[in-house]
C-alpha positions as CSV (number, residue, x, y, z in Angstrom):
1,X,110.7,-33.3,-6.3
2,X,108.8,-34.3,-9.4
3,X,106.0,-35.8,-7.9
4,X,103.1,-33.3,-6.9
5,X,100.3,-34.4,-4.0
6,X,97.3,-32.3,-3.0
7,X,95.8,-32.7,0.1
8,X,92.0,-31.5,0.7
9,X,91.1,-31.6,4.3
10,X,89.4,-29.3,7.2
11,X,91.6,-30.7,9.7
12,X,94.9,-28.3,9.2
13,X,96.8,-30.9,12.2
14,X,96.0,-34.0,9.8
15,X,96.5,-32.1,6.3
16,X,100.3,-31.1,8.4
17,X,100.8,-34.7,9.5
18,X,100.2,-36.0,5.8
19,X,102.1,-33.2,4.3
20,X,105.2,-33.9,6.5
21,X,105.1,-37.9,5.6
22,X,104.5,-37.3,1.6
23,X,107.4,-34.6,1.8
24,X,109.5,-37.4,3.3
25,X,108.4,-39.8,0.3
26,X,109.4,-37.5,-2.0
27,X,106.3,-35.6,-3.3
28,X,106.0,-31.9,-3.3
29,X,102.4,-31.2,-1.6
30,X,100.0,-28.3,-1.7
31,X,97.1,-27.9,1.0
32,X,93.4,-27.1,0.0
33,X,90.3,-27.1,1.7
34,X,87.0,-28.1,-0.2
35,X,86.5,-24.6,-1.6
36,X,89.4,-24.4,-3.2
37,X,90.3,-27.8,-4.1
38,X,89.5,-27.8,-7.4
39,X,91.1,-24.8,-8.7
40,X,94.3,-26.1,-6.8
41,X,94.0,-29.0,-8.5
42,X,94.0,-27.6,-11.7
43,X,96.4,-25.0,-10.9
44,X,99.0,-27.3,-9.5
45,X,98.2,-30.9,-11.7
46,X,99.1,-33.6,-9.0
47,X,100.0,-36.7,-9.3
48,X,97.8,-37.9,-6.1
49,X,95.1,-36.4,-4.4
50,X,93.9,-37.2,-0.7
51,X,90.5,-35.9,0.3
52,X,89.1,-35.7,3.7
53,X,85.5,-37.9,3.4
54,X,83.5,-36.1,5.7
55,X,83.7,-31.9,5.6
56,X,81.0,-29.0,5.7
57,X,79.9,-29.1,2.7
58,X,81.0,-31.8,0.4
59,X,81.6,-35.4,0.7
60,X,85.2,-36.2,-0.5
61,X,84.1,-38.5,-3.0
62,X,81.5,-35.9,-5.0
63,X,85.2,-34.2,-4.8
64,X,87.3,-36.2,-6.0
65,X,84.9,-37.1,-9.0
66,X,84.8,-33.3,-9.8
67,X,88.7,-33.0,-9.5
68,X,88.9,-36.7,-12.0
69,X,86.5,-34.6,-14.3
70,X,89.4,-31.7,-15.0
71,X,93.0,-34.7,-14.0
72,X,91.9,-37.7,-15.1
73,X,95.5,-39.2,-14.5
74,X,95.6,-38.0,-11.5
75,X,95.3,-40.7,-8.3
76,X,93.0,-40.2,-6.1
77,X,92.2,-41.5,-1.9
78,X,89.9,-40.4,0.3
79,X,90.9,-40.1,4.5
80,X,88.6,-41.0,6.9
81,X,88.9,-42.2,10.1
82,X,85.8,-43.7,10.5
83,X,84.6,-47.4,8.1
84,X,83.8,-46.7,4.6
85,X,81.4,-48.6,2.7
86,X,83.1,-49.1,-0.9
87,X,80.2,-49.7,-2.7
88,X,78.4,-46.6,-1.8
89,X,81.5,-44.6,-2.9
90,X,81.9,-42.9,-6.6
91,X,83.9,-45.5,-8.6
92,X,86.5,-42.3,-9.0
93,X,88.1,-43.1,-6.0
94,X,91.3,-45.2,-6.3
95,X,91.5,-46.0,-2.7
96,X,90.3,-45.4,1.0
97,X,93.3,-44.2,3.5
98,X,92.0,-44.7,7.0
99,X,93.4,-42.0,9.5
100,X,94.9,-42.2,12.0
101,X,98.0,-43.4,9.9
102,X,101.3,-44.6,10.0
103,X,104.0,-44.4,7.2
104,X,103.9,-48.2,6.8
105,X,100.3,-47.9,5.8
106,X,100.6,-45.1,3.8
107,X,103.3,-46.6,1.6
108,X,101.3,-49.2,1.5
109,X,98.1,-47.3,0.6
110,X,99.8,-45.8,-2.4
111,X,101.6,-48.9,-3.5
112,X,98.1,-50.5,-3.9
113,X,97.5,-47.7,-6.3
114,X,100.9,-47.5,-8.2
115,X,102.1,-44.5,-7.0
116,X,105.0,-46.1,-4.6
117,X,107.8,-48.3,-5.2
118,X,110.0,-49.4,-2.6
119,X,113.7,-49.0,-4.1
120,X,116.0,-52.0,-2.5
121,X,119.3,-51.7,-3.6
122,X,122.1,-53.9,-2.4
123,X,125.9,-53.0,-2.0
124,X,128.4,-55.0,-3.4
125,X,131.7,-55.8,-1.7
126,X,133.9,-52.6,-3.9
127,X,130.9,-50.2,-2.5
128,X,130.8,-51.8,1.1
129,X,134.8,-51.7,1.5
130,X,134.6,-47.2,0.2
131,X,131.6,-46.9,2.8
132,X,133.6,-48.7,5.7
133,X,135.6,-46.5,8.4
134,X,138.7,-48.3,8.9
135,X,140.0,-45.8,11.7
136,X,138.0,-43.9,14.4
137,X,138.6,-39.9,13.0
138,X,138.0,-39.0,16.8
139,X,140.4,-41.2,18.4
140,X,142.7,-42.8,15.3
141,X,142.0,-46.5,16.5
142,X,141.7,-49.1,13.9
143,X,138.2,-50.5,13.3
144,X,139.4,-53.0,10.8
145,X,137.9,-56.4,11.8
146,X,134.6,-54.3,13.1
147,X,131.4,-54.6,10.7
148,X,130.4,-51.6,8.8
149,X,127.4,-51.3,10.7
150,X,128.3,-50.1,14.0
151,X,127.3,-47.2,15.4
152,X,129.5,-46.1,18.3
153,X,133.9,-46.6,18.6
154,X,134.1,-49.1,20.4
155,X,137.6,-47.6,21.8
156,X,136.0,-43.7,22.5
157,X,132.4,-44.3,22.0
158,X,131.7,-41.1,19.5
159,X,129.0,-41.7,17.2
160,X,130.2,-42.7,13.7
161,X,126.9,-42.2,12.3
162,X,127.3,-39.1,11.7
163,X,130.8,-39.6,10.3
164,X,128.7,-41.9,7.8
165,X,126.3,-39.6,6.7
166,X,128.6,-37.4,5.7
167,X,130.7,-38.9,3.4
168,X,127.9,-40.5,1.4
């Protein structure tokens, strides 16, 4: 993983929900809390930082201007689950992530702020032909004539997913 993501949040179940979907996305992620977000941040030089708006002590904005001060680069959102008045904000902030949130809009949160770019990539016939069962390894029957995208033998019913997975 080469890109690095900081979270700052007092909610450990959020901070564990984000961490799992960045991890899935490809980014190596650290947790903080507002104390220690700043050395983190320095210590660990993300990429993108999320920061919880509302916590004991701090906003998340004051925050994230204090983390820009010593990462410049770095992009930074700030969670809330409540509405968040943009003009009010610290012009620091790269982007508002409302919680609770689904991977659709967080992909889309970060692609608003370059850090996210959905890689399509389409087979041609060579690569669909090598990727194609063209017997059942459970039961030997021929799936010639079948699309590569089935899921189940239609002779034995195993799961060729699996099967799938494996050999690419």
């Amino acid at each position: 993983m080469d890109k690095r993501a900081l979270l700052v949040n007092d909610s450990r179940f959020e901070s564990l929900i984000l961490k799992d979907m960045l991890n899935g996305l490809g980014y190596d992620v650290e947790l903080a809390d507002e104390f220690d977000a700043i050395y983190e941040a320095e210590q660990f030089e993300p990429h993108l930082v999320i920061v919880n708006y509302i916590m004991r002590k701090i906003k998340g904005d004051e925050l994230i201007k204090d983390i820009k001060s010593s990462i410049p680069e770095s992009k930074c959102l700030l969670s809330s689950n409540g509405t968040v008045n943009r003009e009010q904000l610290e012009d620091t902030v790269d982007g508002v992530l409302h919680t609770p949130i689904s991977m659709f809009t967080l992909k889309d949160s970060l692609r608003r702020i370059g850090e996210y770019e959905e890689k399509i990539s389409f087979l041609d016939q060579d690569q669909r032909q090598s990727k194609m069962l063209h017997f059942c390894p459970y039961c030997a029957s021929s799936l010639k004539g079948f699309s590569e995208e089935i899921v189940f033998c239609p002779y034995c019913g195993k799961s060729m997913q699996e099967i799938l997975i494996k050999s690419n």
